[in-house]
C-alpha positions as CSV (number, residue, x, y, z in Angstrom):
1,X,16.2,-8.3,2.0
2,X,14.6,-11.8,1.6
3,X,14.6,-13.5,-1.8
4,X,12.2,-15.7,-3.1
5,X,13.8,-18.6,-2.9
6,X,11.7,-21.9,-3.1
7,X,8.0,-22.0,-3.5
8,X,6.6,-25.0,-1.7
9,X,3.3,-26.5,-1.9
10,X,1.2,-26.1,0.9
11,X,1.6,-29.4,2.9
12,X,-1.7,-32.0,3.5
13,X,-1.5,-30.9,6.8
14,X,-2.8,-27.9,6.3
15,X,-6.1,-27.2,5.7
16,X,-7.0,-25.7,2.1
17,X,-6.2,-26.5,-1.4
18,X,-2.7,-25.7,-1.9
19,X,-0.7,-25.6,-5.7
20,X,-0.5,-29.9,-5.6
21,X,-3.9,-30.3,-5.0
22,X,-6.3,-28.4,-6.8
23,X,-7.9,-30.5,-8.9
24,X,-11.6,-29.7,-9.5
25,X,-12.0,-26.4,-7.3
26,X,-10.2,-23.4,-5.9
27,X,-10.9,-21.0,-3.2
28,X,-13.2,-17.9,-3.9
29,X,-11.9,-16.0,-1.0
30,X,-9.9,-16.6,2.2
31,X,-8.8,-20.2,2.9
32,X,-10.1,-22.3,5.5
33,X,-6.3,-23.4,7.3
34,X,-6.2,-24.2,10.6
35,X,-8.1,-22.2,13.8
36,X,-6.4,-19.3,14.0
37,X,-7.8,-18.0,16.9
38,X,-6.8,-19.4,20.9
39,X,-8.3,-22.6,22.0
40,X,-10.4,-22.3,18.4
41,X,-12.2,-19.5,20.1
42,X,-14.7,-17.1,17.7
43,X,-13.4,-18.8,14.4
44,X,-14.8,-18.0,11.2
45,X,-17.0,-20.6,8.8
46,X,-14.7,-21.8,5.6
47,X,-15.2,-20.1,2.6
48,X,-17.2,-21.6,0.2
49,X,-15.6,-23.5,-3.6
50,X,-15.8,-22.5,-6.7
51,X,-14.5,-24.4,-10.0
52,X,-11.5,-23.8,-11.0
53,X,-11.1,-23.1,-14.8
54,X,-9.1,-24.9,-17.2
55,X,-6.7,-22.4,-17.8
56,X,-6.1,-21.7,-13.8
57,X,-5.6,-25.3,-13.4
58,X,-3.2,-25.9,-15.9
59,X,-1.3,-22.2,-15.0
60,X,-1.2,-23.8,-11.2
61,X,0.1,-27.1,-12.2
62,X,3.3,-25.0,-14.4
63,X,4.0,-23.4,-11.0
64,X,3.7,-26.2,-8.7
65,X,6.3,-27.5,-11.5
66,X,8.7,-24.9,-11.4
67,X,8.9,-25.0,-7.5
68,X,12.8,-25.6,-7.6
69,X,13.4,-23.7,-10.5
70,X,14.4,-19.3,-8.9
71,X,14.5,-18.5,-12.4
72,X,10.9,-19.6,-13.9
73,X,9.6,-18.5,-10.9
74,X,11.4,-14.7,-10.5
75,X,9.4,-14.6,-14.3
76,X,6.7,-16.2,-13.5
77,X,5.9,-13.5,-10.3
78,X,7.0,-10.5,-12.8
79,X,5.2,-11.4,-15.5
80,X,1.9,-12.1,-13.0
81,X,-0.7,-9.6,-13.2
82,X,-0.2,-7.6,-9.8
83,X,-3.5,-5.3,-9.7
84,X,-2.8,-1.7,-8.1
85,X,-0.4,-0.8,-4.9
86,X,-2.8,0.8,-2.7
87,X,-0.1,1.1,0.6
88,X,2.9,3.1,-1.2
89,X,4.9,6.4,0.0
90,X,6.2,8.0,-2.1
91,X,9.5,8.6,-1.0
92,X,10.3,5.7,0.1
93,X,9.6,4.0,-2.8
94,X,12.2,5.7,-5.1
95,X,15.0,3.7,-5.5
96,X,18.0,5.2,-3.1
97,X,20.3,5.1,-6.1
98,X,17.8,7.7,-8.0
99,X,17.9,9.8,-4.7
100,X,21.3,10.0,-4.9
101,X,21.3,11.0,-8.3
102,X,18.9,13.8,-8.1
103,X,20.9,15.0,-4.7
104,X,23.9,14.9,-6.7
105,X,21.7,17.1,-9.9
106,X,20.4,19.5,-6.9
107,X,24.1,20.3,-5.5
108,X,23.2,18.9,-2.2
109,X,25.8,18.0,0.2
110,X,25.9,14.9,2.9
111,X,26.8,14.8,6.2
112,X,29.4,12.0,6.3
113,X,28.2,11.4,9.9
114,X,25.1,10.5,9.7
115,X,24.9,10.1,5.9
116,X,22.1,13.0,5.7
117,X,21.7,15.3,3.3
118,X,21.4,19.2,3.5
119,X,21.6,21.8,1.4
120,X,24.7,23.7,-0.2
121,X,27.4,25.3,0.2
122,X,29.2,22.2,1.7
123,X,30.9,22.7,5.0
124,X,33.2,20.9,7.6
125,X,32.1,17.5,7.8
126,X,30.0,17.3,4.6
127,X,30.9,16.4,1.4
128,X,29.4,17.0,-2.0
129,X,26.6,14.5,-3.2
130,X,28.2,14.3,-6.9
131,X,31.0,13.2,-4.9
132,X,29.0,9.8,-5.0
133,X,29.3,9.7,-9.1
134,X,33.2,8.7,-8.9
135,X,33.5,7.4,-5.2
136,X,31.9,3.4,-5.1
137,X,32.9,3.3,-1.5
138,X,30.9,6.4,-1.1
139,X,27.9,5.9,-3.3
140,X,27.3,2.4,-1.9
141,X,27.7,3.7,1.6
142,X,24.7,6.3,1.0
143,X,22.7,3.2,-0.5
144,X,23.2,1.7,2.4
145,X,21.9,4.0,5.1
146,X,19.4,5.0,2.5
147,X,18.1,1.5,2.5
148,X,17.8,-1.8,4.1
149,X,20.9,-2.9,1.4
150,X,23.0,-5.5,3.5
151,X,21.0,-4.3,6.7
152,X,22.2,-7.6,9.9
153,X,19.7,-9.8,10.0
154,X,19.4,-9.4,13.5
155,X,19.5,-5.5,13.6
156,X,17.4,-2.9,14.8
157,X,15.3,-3.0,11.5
158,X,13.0,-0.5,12.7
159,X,15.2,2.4,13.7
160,X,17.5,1.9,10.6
161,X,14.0,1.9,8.3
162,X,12.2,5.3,9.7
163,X,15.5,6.8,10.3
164,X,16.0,6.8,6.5
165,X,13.3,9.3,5.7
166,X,15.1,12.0,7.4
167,X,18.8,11.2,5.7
168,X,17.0,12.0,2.2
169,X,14.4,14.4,3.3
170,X,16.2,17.3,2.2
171,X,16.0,15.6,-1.6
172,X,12.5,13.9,-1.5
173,X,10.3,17.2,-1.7
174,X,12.2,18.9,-4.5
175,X,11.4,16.6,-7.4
176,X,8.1,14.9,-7.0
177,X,7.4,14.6,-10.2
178,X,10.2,12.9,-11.3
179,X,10.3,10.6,-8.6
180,X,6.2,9.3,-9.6
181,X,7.6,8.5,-12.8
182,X,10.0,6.5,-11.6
183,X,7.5,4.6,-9.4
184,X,4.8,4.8,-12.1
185,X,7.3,3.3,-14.4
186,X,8.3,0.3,-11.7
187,X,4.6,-0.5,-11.4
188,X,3.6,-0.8,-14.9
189,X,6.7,-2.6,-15.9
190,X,5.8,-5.2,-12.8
191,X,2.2,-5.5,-14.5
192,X,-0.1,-3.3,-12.3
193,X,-2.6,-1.7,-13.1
194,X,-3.3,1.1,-10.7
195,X,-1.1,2.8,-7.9
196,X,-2.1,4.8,-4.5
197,X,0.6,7.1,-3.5
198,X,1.2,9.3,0.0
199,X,2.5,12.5,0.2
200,X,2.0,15.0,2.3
201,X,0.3,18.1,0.7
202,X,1.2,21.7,1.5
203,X,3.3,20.5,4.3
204,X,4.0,24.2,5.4
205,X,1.1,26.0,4.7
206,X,-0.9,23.2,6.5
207,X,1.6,23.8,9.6
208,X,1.2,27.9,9.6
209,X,-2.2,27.5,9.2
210,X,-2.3,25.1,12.7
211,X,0.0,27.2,14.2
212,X,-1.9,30.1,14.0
213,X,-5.4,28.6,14.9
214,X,-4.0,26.7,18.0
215,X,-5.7,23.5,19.6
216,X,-9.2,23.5,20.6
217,X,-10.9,20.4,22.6
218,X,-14.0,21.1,20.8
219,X,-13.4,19.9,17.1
220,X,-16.2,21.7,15.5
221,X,-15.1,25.2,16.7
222,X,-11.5,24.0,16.0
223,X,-12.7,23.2,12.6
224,X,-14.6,26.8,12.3
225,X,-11.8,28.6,12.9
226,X,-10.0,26.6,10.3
227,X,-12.6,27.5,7.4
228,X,-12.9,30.9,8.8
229,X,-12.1,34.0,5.9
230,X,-11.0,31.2,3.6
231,X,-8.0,30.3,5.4
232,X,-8.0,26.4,5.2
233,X,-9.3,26.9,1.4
234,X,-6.0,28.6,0.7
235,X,-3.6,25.8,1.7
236,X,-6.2,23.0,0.0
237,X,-5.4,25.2,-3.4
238,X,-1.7,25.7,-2.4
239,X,-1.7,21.7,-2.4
240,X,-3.8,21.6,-5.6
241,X,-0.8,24.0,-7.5
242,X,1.4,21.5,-6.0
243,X,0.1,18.5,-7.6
244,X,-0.4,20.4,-10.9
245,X,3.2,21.6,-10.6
246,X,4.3,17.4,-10.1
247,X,1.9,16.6,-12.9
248,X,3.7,19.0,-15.4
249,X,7.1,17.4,-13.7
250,X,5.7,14.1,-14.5
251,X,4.5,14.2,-17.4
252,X,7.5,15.6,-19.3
253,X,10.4,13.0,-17.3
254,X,8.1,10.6,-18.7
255,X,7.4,12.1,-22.2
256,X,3.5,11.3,-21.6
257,X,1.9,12.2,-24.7
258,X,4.9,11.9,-27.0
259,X,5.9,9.0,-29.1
260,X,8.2,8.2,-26.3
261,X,5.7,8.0,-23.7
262,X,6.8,5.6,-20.8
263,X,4.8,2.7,-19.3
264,X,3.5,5.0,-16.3
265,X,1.5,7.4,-18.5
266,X,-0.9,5.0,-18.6
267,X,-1.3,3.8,-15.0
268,X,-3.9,5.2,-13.3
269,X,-1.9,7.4,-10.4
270,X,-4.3,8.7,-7.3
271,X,-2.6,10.5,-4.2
272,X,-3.0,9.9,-0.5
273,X,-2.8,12.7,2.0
274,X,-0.4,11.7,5.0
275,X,-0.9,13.1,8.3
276,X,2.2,13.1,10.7
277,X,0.8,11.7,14.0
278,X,3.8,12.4,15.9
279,X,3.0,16.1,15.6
280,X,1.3,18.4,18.0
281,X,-3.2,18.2,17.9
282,X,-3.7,21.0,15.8
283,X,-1.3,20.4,13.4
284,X,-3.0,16.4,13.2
285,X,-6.5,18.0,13.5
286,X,-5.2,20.4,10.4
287,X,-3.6,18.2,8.1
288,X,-6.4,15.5,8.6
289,X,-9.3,18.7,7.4
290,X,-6.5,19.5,4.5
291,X,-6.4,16.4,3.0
292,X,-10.4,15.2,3.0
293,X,-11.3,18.4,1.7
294,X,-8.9,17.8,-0.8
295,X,-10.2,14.3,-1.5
296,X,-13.3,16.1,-2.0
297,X,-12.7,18.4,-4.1
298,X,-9.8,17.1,-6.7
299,X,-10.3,13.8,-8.2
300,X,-6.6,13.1,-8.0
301,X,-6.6,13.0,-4.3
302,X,-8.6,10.1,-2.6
303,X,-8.0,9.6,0.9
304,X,-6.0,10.2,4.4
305,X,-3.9,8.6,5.9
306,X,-1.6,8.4,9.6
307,X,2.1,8.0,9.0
308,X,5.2,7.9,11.1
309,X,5.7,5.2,14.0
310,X,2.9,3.9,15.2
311,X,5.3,3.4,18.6
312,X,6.4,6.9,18.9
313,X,5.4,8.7,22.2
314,X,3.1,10.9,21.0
315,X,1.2,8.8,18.8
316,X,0.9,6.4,21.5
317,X,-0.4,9.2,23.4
318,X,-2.8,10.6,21.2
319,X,-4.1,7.4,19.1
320,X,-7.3,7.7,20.6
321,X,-7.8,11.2,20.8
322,X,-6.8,11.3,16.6
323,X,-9.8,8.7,15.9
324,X,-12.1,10.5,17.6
325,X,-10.8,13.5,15.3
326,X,-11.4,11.4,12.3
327,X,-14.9,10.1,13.9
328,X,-16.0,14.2,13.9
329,X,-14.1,15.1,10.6
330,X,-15.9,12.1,8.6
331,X,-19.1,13.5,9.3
332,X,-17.8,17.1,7.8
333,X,-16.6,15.2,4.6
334,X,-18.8,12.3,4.0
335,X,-17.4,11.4,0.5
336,X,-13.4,11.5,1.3
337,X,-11.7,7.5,2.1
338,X,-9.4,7.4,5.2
339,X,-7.0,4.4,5.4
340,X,-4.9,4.0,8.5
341,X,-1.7,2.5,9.7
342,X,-3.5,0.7,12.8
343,X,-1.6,-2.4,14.5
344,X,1.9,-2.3,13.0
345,X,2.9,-2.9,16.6
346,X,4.7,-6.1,18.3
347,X,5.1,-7.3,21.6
348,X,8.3,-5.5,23.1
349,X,7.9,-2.2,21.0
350,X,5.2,-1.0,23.2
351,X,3.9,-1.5,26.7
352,X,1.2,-4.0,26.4
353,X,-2.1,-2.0,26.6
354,X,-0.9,-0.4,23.5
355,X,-1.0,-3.4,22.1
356,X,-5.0,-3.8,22.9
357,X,-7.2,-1.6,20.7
358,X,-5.2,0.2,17.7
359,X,-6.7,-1.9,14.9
360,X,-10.2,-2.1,16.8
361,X,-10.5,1.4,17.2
362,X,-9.4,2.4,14.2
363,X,-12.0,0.1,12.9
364,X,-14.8,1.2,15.1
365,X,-14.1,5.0,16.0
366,X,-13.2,6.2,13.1
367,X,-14.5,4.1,10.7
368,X,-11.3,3.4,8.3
369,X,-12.2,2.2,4.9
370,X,-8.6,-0.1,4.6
371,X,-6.5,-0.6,7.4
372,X,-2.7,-0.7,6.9
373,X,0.0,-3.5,8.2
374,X,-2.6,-4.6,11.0
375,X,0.4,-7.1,12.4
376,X,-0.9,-6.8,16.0
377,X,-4.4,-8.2,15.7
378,X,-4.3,-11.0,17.6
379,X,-2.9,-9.2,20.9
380,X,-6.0,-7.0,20.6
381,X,-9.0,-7.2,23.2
382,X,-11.6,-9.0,21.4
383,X,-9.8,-9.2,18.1
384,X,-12.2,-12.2,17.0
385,X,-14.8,-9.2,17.0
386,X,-12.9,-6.8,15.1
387,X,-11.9,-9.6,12.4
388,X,-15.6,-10.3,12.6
389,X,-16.6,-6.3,11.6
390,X,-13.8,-6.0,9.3
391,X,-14.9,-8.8,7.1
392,X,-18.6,-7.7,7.1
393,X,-17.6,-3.9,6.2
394,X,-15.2,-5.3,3.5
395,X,-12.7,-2.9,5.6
396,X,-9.5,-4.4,3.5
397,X,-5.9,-4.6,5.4
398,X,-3.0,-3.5,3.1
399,X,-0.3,-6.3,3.7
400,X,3.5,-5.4,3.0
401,X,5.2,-8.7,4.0
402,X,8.7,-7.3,3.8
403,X,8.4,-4.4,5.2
404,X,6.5,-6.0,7.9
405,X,9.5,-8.5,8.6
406,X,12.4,-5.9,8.1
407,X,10.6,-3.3,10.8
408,X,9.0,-5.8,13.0
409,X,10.8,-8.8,13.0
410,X,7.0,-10.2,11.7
411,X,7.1,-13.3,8.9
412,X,5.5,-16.5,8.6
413,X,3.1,-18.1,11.2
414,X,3.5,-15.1,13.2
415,X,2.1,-12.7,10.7
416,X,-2.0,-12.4,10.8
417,X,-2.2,-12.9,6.9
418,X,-4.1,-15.9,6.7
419,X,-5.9,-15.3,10.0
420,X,-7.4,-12.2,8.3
421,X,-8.4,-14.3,5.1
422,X,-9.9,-17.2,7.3
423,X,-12.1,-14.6,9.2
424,X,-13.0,-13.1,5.1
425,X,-11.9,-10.0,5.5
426,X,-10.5,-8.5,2.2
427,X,-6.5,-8.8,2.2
428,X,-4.5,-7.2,-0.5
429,X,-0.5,-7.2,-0.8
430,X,1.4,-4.1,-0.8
431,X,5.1,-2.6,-0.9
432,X,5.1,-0.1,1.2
433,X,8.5,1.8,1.2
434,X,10.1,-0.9,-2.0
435,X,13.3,1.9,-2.5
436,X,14.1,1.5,1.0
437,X,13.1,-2.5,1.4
438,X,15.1,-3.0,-1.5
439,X,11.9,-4.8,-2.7
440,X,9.2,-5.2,-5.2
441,X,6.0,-5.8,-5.5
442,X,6.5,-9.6,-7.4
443,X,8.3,-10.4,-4.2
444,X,5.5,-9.8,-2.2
445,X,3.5,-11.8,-4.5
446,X,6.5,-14.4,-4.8
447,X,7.1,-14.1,-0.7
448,X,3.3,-14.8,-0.1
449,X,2.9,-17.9,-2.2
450,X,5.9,-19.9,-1.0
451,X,5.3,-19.0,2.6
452,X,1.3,-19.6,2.6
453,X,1.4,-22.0,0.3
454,X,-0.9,-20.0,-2.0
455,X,-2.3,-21.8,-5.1
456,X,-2.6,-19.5,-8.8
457,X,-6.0,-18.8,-7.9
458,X,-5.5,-17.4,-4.5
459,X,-2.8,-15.2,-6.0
460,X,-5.0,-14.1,-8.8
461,X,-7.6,-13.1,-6.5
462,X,-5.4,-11.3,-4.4
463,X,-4.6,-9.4,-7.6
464,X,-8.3,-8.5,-8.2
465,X,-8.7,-7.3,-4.5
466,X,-5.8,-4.8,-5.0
467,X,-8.1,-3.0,-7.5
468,X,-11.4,-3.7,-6.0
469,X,-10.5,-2.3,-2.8
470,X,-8.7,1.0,-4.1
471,X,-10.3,4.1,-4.4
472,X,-10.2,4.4,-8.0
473,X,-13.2,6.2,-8.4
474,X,-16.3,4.6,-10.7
475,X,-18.5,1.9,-10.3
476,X,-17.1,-1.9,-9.1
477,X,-16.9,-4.4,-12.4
478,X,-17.5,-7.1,-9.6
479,X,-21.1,-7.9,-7.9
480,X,-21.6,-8.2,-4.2
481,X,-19.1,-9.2,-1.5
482,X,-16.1,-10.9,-4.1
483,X,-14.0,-11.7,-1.1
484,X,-16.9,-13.9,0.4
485,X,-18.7,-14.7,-2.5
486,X,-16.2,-14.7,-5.6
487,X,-15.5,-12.6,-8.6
488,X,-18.8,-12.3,-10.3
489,X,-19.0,-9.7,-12.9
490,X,-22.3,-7.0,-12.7
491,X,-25.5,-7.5,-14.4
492,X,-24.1,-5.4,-17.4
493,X,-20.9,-7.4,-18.2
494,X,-22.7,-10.7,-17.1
495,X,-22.5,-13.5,-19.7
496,X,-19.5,-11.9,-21.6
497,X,-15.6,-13.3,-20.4
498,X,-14.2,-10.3,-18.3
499,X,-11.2,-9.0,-20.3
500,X,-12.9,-9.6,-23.8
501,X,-11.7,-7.1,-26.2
502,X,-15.9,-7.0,-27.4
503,X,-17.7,-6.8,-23.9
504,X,-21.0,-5.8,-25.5
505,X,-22.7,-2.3,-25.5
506,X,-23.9,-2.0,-21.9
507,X,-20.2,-3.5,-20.4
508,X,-18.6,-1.3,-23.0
509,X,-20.7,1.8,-21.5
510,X,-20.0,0.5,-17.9
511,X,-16.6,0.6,-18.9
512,X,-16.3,4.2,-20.4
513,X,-18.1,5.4,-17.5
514,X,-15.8,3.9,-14.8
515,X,-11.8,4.1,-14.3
516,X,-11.7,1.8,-11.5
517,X,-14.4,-1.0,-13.9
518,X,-12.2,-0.3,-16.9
519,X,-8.8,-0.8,-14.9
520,X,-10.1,-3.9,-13.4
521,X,-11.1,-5.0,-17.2
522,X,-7.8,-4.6,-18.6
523,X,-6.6,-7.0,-15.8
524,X,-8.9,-9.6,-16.7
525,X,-7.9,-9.4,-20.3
526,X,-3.9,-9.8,-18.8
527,X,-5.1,-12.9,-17.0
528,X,-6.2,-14.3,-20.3
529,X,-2.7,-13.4,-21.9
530,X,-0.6,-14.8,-19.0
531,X,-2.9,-18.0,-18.3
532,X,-2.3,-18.8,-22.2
533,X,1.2,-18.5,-21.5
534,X,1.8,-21.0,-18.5
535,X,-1.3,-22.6,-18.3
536,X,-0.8,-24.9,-21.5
């Protein structure tokens, strides 16, 4: 796991206004550093200035002062305003030490072998998962395999990462509702405001379902026989009971609506459908119509998205045979978001020409709203082009910089982060798997700053994105393109400081109206709080 360490200034050397030199102006958007692109090929204009208030300048000065200082800045990051997580899963963001718990609760057993848990009564070679209650060498053993916990630096990150989902598989799917508040409870006490989750929604039924259709070439007669006598209806409400049946679960581990009510009864929780892209066609095809009907149909679920390796055969195989599924299936649900794991690739993982069109077609085919990790954009054909369409769609890329490192060996100069923000295209930080990274989202914050050289109002803007960019449903608080043209509030807020506790009648109504307006609200009114705090 990497620490935060240091946060260094960015140096004059670098192009941009870094935490020592802001003075009269900050970036609006994505910062004008060095050509990221070969021999300066297809580079992108700088972004234009815009002032830099009082407050910001005197909350950047406090953390270009605490540089040396792990303490002031570990509170500094946590205390920051962090906007939503829009690339989480679920189960892999539950701490492994809360796994273990609930396996232990369950009366689950684990295979000392592999360190996998299965289900009572405990035989030859397994040992009971309350076992881990009394045994340290045993508990911190299961951590361990559970996690990236004292992982070799120079490991096989990526095996050891994905090969933890199946070790606690058997405990993940019993308790979802206890494991949200646990994650719902992490968020809000790291000062977000909003959180995307992915789970995948009637797992079985969905798989039945495909099973007994079969694959058919022709998508729209796949997708008829689907519908057909009600049959994909049925699974879309079996996945509907289960989300009531994790709200209940939620709700009372959390004592919502009690005097007792934890911090994550008030954060704004939406859920995004995973797809398994290792799986056979018709079980992609299915679980793909599953969750966009359910994105259209229950408020609580807003998107799709592709999950497992993005190196494994078969979704090698088939990448470009599931976008053209999501090309046909858009045009059957019009209103549901898709977000993809595109480009979380490296040289070495794959042959080459898998390297060459992930993110592009992702991007062009199916017509992804966000694009997750997106590491391999500069080994794409024609990636200047792609930047290019990204940043005029506003098609944002979810960055998890530690899970990016521990799977891919990716950090630093290597990593596309401020090639995507010098090309404009919207750029929002993310955890990712944070129980298995051992991680949290003000390291991602804290990680980003000291090795980009981020000022306070890059970071604060980064912040905003998070929530602009979700799919929090209601109307944007922010006008136009903010990652090209700045955070300027709508025509109704306009003239009245965003975060006021009195923003008028037709802000207030704006407001009201809008969960995604009002969340992004509250965060300006934490800006104001924290800025009064560090920026004196």
């Amino acid at each position: 796991m990497n620490t935060p360490g240091r946060f260094r200034p960015r140096t004059p050397a670098v192009a941009g206004l870094g935490v020592l030199a802001l003075v009269a102006t900050v970036t609006a958007g994505p910062v004008a550093h060095a050509d990221p692109s070969p021999a300066g090929s297809g580079r992108a204009a700088a972004p234009a200035l815009r002032p830099a208030t009082a407050a910001e300048w005197g909350t950047n000065a406090y953390l270009a002062s605490i540089r040396h200082d792990p303490r002031a800045l570990q509170s500094f990051f946590k205390r920051l305003p962090k906007g939503g997580d829009l690339h989480n899963h679920l189960s892999g963001a539950v701490t492994p030490e809360y796994l273990i718990a609930q396996a232990a609760e369950d009366g689950l057993c684990i295979e000392t072998a592999t360190m996998t848990a299965v289900t009572a009564p405990c035989k030859a070679g397994t040992r009971p998962a309350a076992d881990a209650r009394h045994d340290r060498a045993f508990h911190d053993a299961l951590v361990r395999a559970w996690s990236m916990q004292d992982f070799p630096a120079d490991g096989n990150g990526h095996d050891h990462f994905f090969d933890a989902f199946g070790k606690f598989g058997e405990v993940t799917w019993r308790h979802r509702g206890k494991q949200l508040a646990q994650v719902a409870n992490t968020a809000a006490a790291q000062h977000q405001f909003y959180l995307e989750t992915m789970v995948t929604p009637a797992s079985d039924g969905a798989k039945k379902l495909a099973d007994a259709v079969g694959w058919d070439d022709d998508f729209a007669a796949l997708h008829h026989k689907l519908v057909a006598g009600g049959r994909l209806d049925r699974v879309v409400a079996e996945a509907r009971r289960e989300a009531d049946a994790t709200d209940e679960e939620f709700r009372t581990t959390a004592h919502c609506g009690t005097d007792r009510a934890e911090p994550g009864c008030r954060l704004p929780v939406r859920w995004i459908s995973q797809v398994s892209r290792g799986s056979a066609p018709e079980r992609v095809f299915t679980q793909m119509a599953v969750g966009l009907r359910l994105a259209e149909r229950d408020r609580r679920f807003v998107a799709i998205n592709l999950v497992q390796p993005e190196d494994g055969e078969t979704a090698v195989r088939d990448y470009r045979l599931q976008m053209r599924m999501l090309k046909y299936l858009r045009t059957v649900y019009p209103k549901a978001h898709v977000t993809l794991h595109a480009g979380e690739l490296w040289p070495g993982l794959v042959k080459p020409e898998a390297l060459k069109f992930h993110i592009q077609e992702a991007v062009d085919v199916a017509h992804a709203d966000r694009i997750g990790h997106g590491v391999d954009l500069v080994h794409e054909d024609n990636w200047q082009r792609t930047a290019r369409t990204m940043a005029a769609r506003e098609t944002a890329v979810e960055v998890p910089l530690t899970s990016n490192s521990q799977i891919l060996g990716v950090r630093g100069a290597e990593h596309p982060f401020q090639t995507y923000r010098a090309f404009g295209v919207p750029v929002v930080l993310s955890t990712d798997d944070p129980g298995i990274s051992r991680t949290d989202i003000s390291h991602e914050y804290a990680y980003a700053a000291r090795t980009y050289g981020l000022s306070y109002p890059e970071l604060k803007d980064l912040a905003r994105a998070s929530l602009e960019y979700g799919f929090l449903q209601g109307a944007d608080l922010w006008r136009g393109n903010p990652t090209r043209d700045g955070y300027r509030t709508v025509d109704a807020c306009r003239g009245v400081r965003p975060g006021s506790p009195a923003p008028g009648a037709a802000c207030r109504r704006l407001l009201d109206s809008s969960p995604k307006a009002a969340a992004e609200w509250r965060q300006e009114g934490a800006f104001q709080r924290f800025e009064r705090s560090f920026g004196h």
